[in-house]
N, C-alpha and C positions, 0 to 999 in steps of 0.2 A: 798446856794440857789442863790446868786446873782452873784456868781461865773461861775455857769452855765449855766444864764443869760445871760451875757456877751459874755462866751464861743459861743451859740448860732449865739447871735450876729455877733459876728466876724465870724463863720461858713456860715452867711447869706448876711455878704459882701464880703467873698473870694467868693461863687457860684454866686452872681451877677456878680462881674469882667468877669469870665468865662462866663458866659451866661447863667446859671442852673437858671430861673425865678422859673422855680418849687419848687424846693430844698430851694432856696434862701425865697420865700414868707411861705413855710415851715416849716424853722427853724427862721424866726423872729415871726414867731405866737405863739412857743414854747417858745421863749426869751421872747414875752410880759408874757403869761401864766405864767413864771416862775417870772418873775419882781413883777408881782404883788400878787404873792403867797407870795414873800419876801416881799413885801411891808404892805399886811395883819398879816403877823405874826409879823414884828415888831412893830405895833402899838398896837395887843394884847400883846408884851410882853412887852412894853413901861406902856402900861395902869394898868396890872398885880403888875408889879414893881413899879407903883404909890401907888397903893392900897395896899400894904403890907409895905408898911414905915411908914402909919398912925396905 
């Protein structure tokens, strides 16, 4: 997930160099989406993986 992320990212600063503002605001709105998709799932599986050692 964060790999994709990333990918995004980097997708979102080649189209700005070029001058794609569409493209470019586009795929960084997909890279936050996806950021913090990975960010919610590893704190429920941080939290999960607490609760099952006790």
């Amino acid at each position: 997930m964060l790999h994709y992320a990333v990918v995004f990212l980097v997708i979102a600063l080649v189209a700005a160099v070029f001058g794609f503002g569409g493209i470019a605001a586009g795929a960084v709105g997909i890279a936050k989406v996806l950021f913090f998709v990975f960010v919610i799932m590893a704190v429920v599986s941080f939290i999960i993986g607490l609760l099952k050692k006790n």
